[in-house]
Structures are given as C-alpha cells and as structure tokens.
VOGU-3710 file (C-alpha; in Angstrom, 3 decimals, decimal comma):
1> xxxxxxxxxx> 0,000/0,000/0,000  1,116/3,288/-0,897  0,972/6,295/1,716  2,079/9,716/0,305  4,694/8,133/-1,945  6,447/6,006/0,515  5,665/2,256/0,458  4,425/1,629/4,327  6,805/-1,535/4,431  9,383/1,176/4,297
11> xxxxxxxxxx> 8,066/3,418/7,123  7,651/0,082/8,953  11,271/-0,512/8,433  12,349/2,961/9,469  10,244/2,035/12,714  11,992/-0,723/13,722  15,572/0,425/13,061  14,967/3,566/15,075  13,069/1,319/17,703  16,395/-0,557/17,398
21> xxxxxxxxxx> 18,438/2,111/18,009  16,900/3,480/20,656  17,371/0,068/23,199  20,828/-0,474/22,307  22,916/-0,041/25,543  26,123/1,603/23,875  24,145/4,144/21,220  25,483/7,377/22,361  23,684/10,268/20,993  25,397/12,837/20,213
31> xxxxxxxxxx> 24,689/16,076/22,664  23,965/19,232/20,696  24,367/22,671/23,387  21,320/25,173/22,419  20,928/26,927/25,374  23,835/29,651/25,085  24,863/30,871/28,659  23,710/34,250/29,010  26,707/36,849/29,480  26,648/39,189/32,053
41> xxxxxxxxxx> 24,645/42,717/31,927  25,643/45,290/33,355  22,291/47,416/34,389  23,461/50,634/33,546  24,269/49,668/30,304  21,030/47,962/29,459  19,189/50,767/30,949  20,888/53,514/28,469  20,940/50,664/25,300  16,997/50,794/26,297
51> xxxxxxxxxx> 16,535/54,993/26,516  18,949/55,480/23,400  16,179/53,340/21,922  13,518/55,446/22,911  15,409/58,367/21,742  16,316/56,848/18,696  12,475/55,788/17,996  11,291/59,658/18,789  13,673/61,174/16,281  12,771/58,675/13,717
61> xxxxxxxxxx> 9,007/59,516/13,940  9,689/63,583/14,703  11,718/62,405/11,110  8,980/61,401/9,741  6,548/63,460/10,999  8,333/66,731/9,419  9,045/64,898/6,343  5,330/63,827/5,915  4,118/67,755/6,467  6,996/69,166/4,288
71> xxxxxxxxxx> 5,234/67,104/1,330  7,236/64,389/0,724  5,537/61,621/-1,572  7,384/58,549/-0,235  5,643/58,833/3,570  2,087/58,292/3,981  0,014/59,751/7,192  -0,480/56,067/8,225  3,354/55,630/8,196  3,788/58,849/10,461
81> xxxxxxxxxx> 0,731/57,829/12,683  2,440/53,973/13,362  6,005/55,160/13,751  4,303/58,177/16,713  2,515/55,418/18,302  5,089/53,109/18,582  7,524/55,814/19,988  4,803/56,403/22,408  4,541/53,249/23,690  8,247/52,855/24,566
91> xxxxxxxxxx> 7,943/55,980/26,257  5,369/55,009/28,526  7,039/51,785/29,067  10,642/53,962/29,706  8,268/55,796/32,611  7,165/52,831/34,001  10,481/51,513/34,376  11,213/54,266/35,754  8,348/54,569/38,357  9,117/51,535/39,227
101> xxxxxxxxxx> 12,713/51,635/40,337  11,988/55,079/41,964  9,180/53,259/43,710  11,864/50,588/44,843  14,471/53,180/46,041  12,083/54,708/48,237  10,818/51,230/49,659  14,957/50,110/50,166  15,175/53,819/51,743  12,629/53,666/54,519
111> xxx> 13,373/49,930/55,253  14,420/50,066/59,034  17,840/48,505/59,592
//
C-alpha cells in the first residue's frame, strides 16, 4: 500500500531500526548545546541601550513626521501615525520603568535597619 509516496513496508522498516536504536545499551547520541549561557549585563548599560532606543524611535518619527508635512511623496500619514505610536509606547514603558525603580528606592530607603 502506498501512503504519500512512501511504500508503508518502508516506514515500517524505518520504525523498527529507530526502535532498534533506541534500546541499544552503547548508542550514544550525540549532545547538541542550544541553550547559550547568558553573558553578564551590566544594568546601567542595558538601561541607556533601552533609553537610546527610545530616543532613537522619537527622532525617527519627529523624522517622519516633518518629512510627511513638508510634502514628501514617499511617507504616507499612516506611516507617520504607526512610527508616533510606537515611539509612544516605549515611552510610557521607559516611565514605568522608571516609576518603578523610583518606587523601589524609596521602599529600600525607609526599610528600618
């Protein structure tokens, strides 16, 4: 009987050898690492990587946002509208962050020792 172009003796036979394969005492499989250890971050430099990204996203759409009311044909309005949402967003994010490590200073500060 054919299934999908392979004769189902075959797949049977595939079966079996992998079944094989599987109980033998001495088949070492070979050990492939994908977890990558994470390096070390330093917080102060993921903390400006993340607010020159904020930055970075606020001149782009202030750069679009001129070019789109200076007439340029290649931007369109829902281009502009996009790129000041997104830059938005990370700003709000960048305050919460922000509230929320000022919120934990304050908590570390009036801890009693």
């Amino acid at each position: 009987m054919k299934t999908g172009g392979i004769d189902s003796s075959r797949i049977e036979a595939m079966i079996a050898q992998l079944k094989s394969a599987a109980t033998r005492p001495d088949a070492k499989v070979p050990m492939i690492q994908t977890e990558i250890p994470a390096a070390k971050v330093n917080f102060a430099d993921a903390l400006k990587g993340a607010l020159d990204s904020v930055s970075a996203s606020q001149t782009a759409s202030a750069d679009l946002g001129k070019r789109f009311t200076m007439g340029d044909d290649s931007v369109s309005l829902s281009d502009v509208m996009v790129s000041m949402q997104k830059s938005s967003i990370e700003f709000q994010a960048s305050v919460q962050v922000r509230n929320k490590l000022v919120s934990a200073y304050h908590d570390i500060m009036n801890m009693q020792v």
